[in-house]
N, C-alpha and C positions, 0 to 999 in steps of 0.2 A: 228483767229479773226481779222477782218479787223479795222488799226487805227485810218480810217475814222471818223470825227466825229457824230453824230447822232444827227439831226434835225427832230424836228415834223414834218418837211414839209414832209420831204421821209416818213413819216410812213401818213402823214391824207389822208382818201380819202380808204384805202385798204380795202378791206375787210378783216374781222378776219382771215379768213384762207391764204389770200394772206399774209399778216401782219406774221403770225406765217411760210408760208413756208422761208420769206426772213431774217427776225431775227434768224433763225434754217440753214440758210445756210452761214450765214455771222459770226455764231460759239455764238449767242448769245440765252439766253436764254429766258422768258417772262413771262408775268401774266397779269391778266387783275385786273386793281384798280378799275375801275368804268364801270359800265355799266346800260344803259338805266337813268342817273344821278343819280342810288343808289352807294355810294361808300361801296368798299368790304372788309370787314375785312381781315388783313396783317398783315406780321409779319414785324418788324424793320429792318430787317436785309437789309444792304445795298449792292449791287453786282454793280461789275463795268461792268460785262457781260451780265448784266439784262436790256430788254425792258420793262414798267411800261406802257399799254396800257387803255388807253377809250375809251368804246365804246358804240354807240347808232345803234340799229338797225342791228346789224353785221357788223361796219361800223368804221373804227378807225379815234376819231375825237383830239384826245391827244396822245403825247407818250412821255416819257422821262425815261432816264437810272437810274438805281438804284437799 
């Protein structure tokens, strides 16, 4: 896993599946919290390997770790 920090900026703008190839090659894992502005039922659990994405239209307009 790279110990790069992770800013929204590198994730807004990709598309979903661009977004899941780079999060899956950089050793991390992902989910999507919100999409189309409905947010999605989660579980609590907090990962420090984990991307938290939202997305509108296939389109990643949020991201943050957790």
């Amino acid at each position: 896993m790279n110990n790069a920090p992770i800013t929204e900026n590198d994730w807004r703008g990709l598309t979903l599946q661009e977004a899941k190839l780079k999060a899956e090659s950089i050793g991390y894992t992902w989910r999507i919290v919100e999409e189309n502005g409905k947010a999605l039922m989660l579980d609590y659990n907090n990962r420090s390997n984990r991307l938290n994405f939202r997305v509108r239209d296939g389109i990643i307009i949020g991201c943050y770790p957790g």
